[in-house]
Steps between C-alpha positions, in 0.01 A plus 500: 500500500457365160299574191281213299559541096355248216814380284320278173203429670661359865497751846858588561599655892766740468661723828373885452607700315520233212666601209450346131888383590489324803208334317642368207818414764239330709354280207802354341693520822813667331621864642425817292672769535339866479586528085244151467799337378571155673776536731667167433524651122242258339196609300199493659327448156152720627307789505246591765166690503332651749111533446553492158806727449842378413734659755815552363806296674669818601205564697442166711714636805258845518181316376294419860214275447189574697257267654310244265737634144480261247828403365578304237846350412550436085815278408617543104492177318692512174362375161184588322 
């Protein structure tokens, strides 16, 4: 079974239950582990929202997207 999500605009599949952390594991095809840190120790350098709300890192592993959530992945760019 598998649950259909928008990520930025583009309809992502994802096995159900998907969680905000298998997403983000999905899209830049590194593992997460269930704290939202990288597990290869690297930043990630983003934040995610799900329809609208900023879901906090230490929350992707319980955070289960249903059907047709919009999510949107921001990256931080440095300067001003």
């Amino acid at each position: 079974m598998s649950v259909t999500v928008t990520v930025n605009g583009e309809a992502v599949s994802l096995p159900d239950p998907g969680t905000v952390r298998v997403l983000v594991a999905d899209r830049l095809g590194r593992p997460v582990g269930d704290d939202g840190r990288a597990l290869d120790g690297a930043p990630l350098g983003i934040a995610v929202a799900v329809d609208d709300r900023v879901v906090p890192r230490s929350r992707w592993a319980s955070t289960v997207l249903a059907p047709g959530a919009r999510c949107e992945f921001v990256t931080a760019v440095q300067g001003g």
